[in-house]
C-alpha positions in Angstrom: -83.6 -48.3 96.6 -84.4 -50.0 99.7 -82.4 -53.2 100.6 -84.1 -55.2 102.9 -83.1 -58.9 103.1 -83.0 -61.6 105.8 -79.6 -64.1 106.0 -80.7 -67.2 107.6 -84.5 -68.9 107.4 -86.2 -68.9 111.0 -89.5 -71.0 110.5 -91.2 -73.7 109.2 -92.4 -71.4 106.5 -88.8 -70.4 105.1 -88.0 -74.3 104.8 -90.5 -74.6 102.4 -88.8 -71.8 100.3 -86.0 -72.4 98.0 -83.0 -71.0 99.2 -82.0 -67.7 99.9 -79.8 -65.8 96.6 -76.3 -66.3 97.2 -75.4 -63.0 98.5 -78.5 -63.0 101.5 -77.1 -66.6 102.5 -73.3 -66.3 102.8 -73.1 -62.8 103.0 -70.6 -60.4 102.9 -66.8 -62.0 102.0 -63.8 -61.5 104.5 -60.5 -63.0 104.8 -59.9 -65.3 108.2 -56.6 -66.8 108.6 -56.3 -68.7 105.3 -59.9 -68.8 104.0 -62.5 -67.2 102.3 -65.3 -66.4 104.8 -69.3 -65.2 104.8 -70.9 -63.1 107.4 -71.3 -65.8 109.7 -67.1 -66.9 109.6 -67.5 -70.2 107.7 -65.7 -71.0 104.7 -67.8 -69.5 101.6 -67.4 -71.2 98.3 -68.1 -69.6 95.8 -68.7 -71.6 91.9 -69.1 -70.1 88.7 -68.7 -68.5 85.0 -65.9 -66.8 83.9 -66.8 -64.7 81.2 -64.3 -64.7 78.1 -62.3 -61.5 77.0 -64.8 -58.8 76.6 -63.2 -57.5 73.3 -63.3 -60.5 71.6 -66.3 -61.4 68.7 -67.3 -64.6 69.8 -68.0 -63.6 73.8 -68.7 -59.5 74.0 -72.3 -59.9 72.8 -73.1 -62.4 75.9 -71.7 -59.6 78.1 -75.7 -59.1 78.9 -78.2 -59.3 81.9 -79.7 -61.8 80.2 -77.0 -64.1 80.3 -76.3 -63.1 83.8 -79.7 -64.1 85.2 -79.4 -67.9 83.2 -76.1 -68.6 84.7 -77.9 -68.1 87.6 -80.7 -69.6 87.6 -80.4 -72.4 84.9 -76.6 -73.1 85.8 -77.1 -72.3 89.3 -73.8 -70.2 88.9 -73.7 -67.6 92.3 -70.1 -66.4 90.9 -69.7 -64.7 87.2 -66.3 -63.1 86.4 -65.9 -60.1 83.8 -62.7 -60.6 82.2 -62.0 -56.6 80.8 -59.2 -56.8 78.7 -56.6 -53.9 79.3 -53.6 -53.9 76.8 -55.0 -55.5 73.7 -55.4 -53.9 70.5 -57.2 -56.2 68.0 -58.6 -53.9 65.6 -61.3 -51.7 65.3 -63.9 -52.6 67.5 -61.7 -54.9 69.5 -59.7 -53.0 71.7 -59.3 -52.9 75.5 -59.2 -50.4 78.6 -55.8 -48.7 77.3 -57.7 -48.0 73.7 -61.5 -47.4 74.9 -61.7 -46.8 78.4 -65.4 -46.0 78.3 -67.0 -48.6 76.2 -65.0 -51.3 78.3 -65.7 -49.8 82.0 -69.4 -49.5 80.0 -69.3 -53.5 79.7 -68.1 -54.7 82.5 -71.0 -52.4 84.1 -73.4 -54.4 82.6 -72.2 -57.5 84.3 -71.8 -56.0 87.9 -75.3 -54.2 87.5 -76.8 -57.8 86.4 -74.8 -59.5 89.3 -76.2 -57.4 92.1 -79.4 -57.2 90.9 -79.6 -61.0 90.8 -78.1 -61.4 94.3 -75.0 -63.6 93.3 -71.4 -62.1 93.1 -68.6 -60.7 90.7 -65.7 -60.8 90.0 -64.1 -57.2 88.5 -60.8 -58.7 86.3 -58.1 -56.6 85.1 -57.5 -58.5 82.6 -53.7 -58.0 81.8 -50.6 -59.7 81.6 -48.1 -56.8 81.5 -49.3 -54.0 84.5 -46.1 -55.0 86.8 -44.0 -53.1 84.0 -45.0 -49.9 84.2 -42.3 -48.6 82.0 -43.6 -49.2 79.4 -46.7 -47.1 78.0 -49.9 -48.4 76.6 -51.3 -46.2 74.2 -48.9 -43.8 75.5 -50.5 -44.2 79.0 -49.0 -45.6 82.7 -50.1 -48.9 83.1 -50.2 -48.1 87.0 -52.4 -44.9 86.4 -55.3 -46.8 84.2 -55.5 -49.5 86.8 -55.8 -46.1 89.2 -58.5 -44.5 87.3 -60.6 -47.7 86.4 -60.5 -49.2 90.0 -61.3 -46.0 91.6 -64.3 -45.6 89.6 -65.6 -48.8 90.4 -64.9 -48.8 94.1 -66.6 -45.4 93.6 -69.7 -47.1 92.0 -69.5 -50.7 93.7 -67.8 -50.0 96.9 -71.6 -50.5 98.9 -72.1 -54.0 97.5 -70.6 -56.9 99.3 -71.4 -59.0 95.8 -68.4 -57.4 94.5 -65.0 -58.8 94.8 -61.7 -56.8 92.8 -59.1 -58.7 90.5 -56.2 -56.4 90.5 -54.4 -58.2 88.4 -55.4 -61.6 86.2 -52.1 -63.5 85.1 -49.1 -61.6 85.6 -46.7 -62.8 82.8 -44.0 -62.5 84.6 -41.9 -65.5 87.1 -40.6 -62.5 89.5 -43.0 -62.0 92.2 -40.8 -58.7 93.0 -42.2 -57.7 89.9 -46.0 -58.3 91.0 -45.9 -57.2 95.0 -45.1 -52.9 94.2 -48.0 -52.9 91.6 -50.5 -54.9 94.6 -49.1 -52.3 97.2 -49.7 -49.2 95.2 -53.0 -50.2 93.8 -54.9 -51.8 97.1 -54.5 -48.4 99.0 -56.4 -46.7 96.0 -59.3 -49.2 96.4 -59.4 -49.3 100.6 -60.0 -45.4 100.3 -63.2 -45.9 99.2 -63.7 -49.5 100.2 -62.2 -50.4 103.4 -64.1 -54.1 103.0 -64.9 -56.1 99.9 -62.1 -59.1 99.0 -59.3 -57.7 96.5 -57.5 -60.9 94.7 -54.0 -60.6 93.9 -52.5 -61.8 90.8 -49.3 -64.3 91.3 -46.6 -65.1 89.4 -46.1 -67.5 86.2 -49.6 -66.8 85.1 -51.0 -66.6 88.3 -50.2 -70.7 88.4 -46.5 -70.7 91.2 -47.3 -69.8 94.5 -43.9 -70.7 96.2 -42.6 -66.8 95.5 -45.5 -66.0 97.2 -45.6 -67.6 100.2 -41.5 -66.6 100.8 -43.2 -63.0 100.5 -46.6 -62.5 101.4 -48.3 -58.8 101.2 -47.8 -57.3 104.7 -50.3 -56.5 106.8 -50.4 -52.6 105.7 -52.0 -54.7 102.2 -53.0 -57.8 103.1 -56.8 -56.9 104.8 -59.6 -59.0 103.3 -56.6 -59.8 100.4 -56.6 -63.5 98.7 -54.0 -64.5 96.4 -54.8 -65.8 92.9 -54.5 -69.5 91.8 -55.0 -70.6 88.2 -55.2 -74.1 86.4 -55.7 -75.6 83.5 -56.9 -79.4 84.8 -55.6 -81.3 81.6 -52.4 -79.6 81.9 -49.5 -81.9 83.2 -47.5 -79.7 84.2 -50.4 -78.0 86.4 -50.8 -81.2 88.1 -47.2 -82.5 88.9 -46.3 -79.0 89.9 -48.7 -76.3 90.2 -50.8 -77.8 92.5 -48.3 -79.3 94.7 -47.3 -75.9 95.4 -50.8 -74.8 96.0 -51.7 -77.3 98.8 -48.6 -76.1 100.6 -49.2 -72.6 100.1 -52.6 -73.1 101.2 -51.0 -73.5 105.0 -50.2 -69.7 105.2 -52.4 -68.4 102.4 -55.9 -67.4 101.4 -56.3 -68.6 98.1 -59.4 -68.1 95.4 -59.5 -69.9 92.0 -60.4 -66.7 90.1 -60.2 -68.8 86.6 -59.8 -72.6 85.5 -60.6 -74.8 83.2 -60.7 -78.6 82.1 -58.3 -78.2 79.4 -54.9 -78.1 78.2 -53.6 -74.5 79.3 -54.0 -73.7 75.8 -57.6 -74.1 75.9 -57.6 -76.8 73.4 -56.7 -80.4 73.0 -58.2 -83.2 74.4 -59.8 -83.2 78.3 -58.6 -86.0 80.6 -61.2 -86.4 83.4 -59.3 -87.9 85.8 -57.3 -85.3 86.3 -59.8 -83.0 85.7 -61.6 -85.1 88.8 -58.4 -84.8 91.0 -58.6 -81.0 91.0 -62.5 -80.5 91.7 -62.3 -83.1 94.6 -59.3 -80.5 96.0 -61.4 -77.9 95.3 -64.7 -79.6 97.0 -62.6 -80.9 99.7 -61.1 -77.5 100.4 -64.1 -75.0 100.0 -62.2 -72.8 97.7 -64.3 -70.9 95.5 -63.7 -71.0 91.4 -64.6 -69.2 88.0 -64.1 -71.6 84.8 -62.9 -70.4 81.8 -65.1 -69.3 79.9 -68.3 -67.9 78.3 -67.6 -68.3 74.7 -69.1 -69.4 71.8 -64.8 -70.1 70.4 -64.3 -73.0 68.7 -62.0 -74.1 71.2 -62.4 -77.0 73.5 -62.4 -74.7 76.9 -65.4 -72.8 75.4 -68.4 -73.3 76.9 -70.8 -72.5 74.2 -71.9 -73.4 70.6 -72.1 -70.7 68.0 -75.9 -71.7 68.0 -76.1 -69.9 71.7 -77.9 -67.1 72.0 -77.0 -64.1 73.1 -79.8 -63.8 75.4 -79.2 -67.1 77.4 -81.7 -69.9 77.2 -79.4 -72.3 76.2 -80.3 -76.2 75.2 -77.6 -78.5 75.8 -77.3 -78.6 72.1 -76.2 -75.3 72.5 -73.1 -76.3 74.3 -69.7 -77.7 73.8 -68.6 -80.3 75.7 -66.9 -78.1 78.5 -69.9 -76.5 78.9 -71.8 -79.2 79.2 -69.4 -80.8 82.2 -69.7 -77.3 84.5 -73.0 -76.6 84.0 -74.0 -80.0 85.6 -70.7 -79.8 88.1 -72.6 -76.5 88.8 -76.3 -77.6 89.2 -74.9 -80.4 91.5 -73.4 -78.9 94.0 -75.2 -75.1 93.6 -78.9 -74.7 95.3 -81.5 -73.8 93.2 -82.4 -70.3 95.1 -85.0 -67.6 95.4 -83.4 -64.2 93.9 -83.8 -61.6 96.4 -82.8 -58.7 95.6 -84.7 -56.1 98.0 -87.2 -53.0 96.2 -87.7 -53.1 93.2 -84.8 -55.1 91.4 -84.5 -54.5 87.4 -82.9 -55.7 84.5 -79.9 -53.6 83.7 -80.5 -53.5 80.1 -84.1 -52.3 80.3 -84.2 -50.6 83.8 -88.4 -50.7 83.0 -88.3 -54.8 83.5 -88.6 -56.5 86.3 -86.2 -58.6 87.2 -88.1 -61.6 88.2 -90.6 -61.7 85.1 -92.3 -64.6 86.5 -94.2 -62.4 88.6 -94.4 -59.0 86.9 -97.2 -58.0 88.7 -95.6 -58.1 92.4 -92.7 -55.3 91.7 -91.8 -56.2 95.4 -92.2 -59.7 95.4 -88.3 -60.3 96.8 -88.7 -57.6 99.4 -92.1 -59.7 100.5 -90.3 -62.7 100.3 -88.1 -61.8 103.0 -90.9 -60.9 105.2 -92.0 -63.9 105.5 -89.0 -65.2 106.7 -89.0 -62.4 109.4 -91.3 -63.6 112.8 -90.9 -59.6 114.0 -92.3 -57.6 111.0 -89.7 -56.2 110.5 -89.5 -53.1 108.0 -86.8 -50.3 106.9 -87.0 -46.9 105.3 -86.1 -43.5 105.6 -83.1 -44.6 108.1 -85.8 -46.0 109.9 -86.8 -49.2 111.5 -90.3 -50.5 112.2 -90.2 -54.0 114.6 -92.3 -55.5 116.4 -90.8 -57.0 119.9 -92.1 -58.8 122.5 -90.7 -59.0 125.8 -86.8 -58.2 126.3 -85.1 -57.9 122.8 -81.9 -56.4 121.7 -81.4 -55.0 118.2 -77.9 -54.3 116.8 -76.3 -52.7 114.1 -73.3 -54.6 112.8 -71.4 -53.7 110.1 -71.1 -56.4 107.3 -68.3 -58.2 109.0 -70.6 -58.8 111.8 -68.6 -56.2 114.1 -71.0 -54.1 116.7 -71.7 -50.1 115.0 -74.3 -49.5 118.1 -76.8 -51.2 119.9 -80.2 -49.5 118.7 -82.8 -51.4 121.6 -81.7 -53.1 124.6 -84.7 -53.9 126.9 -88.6 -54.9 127.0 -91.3 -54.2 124.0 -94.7 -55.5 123.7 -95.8 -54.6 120.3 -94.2 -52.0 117.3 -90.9 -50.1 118.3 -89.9 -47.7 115.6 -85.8 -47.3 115.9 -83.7 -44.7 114.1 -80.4 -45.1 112.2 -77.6 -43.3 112.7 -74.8 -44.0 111.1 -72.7 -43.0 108.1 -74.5 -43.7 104.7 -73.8 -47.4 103.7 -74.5 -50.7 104.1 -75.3 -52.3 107.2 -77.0 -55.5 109.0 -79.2 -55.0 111.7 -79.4 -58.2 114.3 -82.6 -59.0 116.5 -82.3 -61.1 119.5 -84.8 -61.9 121.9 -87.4 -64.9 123.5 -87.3 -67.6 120.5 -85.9 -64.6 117.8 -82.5 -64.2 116.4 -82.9 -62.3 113.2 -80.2 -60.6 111.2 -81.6 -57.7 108.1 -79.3 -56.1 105.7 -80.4 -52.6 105.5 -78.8 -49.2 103.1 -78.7 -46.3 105.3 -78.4 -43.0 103.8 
């Protein structure tokens, strides 16, 4: 499939467009100092949907494309979360990764296929409280070794999409952060062989909610490339206030943090919601560009659900259709998300029917976002077979970079008047290819193979 996609609007044109998908504006994620960063090294917050255990009734039929594509348009989400559960055993039908490794990495699939194709990114949660002892068996099975197999096959799948982001670890139910740190040093390795880049998030003690053990004993620097350490709350919570997030605004100082899931109630998900100090968090949250999943994409009757049992599993929710959480983050969402253009280069589809275009509102232009982002490009610019077409005038230089912005090889470097055709050489993978010259400066993401 090609991938063609421009990062930054260039003319008068592109202003009158809505903005870029999420993952063609702030590009791909990196760790610098202690924040989050996009391709061009400012803070990148990302806001979102977490979705709710995959296993359970009321939330694994919304584990769809559908529902993908209205979080993203309708909610403006350009962050979803799939929440695989690892060590439960409901009943038939209901178990996680430990019980049914297929039919959950099968789920979770869904969500990530939806994700890229719709240009906004995802969040891959091992959902699990009890990895960090690995002495005890799960259905007869390491712990260690099914986080091995599962996170190798989707670095394996994923690793060339800087939309995805790795959650080794969701809440570790532990205090003892000795406990957490050999599981994130044995597992991190695993993933960098296959994908020396995209942001892994580490799961801290308590729940993921005390970062003080933490910051004592950060990952060295053998682990800690493009790593961000886990921070969870529950806003109605008082102990989360008084001492939780004290202890995250300090930690903040030394650490990259990311808000993989939160919510506006009670940390039991239930009870009443006190906006003020659901307010206090958000403006930290605002005020410090950290990025944030809430909890959750379910139709539960529980007061952190987000949906009504009247919401369809296809998305195309009314507001009847949610519960009062829902109703508070989809508008948090809409107001400080752009409404954006999906562009998702080729031919982008619909996971669930692969025949369906993605963008049904124009069915009849198949490669309506790959034209879109020609007309934010002043140079023509085109890619395929490892092969770029440009056209330059004057002195230009074109550079490949690789997705942290770092120089591969410069592919032109003097004067053009009119179509150069430049060939790619470089190791199959993702790349962005930069254009510089009189009035241009032009950065393409391009898949070489």
């Amino acid at each position: 499939m090609k991938i063609t996609r421009t990062f930054f609007a260039i003319s008068a044109l592109a202003s009158a467009l809505a903005f870029a998908a999420p993952i063609d504006d702030i590009g791909a994620l990196s760790v610098k100092g202690n924040q989050v960063v996009g391709a061009n090294g400012q803070p990148a917050q990302l806001r979102g949907m977490s979705f709710f255990w995959n296993i359970a009734e009321e939330a694994r039929d919304y584990w769809n494309a559908n529902v993908v594509n209205w979080l993203a348009e309708d909610w403006h989400a350009n962050l979803v979360r799939a929440a695989m559960a690892v060590e439960d055993n409901w009943g038939e039908g209901q178990k996680g990764y430990a019980y049914n490794q297929s039919g959950n990495q099968a789920m979770v699939e869904k969500v990530v296929d939806a994700a890229i194709a719709k240009g906004i990114y995802v969040i891959i949660d091992w959902h699990s409280h009890w990895t960090n002892d690995r002495s005890a068996k799960e259905n007869g099975k390491d712990r260690w070794q099914l986080a091995q197999e599962f996170f190798t096959a989707m670095a394996t799948k994923y690793g060339q999409y800087p939309n995805v982001i790795y959650e080794i670890y969701n809440e570790p139910g532990t205090d003892d952060w000795s406990q957490i740190k050999p599981y994130a040093e044995y597992i991190i390795p695993i993933i960098r062989a296959i994908d020396p880049d995209n942001l892994i998030l580490v799961g801290t003690p308590k729940y993921s909610g005390d970062l003080t053990p933490v910051v004592s004993s950060p990952l060295s620097s053998n682990y800690s490339s493009n790593v961000a350490y886990v921070f969870h709350f529950y806003a109605s919570e008082e102990w989360h206030l008084t001492n939780y997030l004290p202890a995250a605004k300090s930690a903040m100082n030394t650490l990259p943090l990311f808000i993989s899931e939160c919510g506006l109630t009670p940390a039991s998900g239930n009870g009443t919601i006190n906006y003020s100090m659901v307010n206090t968090f958000w403006d930290w949250l605002d005020q410090t560009k950290l990025s944030w999943a809430a909890w959750s994409i379910v139709n539960k009757d529980e007061t952190s659900a987000a949906l009504q049992k009247s919401a369809s599993a296809s998305g195309n929710w009314s507001e009847s259709d949610l519960r009062e959480s829902g109703k508070w983050l989809r508008e948090k969402l809409r107001s400080v998300n752009p409404e954006w253009t999906p562009i998702s280069g080729g031919t982008p589809t619909n996971p669930d029917n692969p025949s369906t275009p993605d963008n049904p509102s124009n069915p009849s232009t198949p490669d309506a976002p790959a034209a879109i982002a020609e007309l934010h490009s002043a140079t023509g610019f085109h890619f395929a077979g490892n092969t770029i077409s440009v056209n330059l005038k004057g002195h230009s230089k074109v550079d490949l970079l690789d997705l942290q912005g770092r120089s591969v090889s410069t592919l032109w470097n003097g004067s053009a008047n009119g179509n150069v055709a430049l060939s790619v050489n470089a190791k199959p993978g993702l790349y962005l290819v930069r254009i510089q010259g009189a009035g241009i400066h032009e950065t393409h993401k391009v898949a070489v193979k």
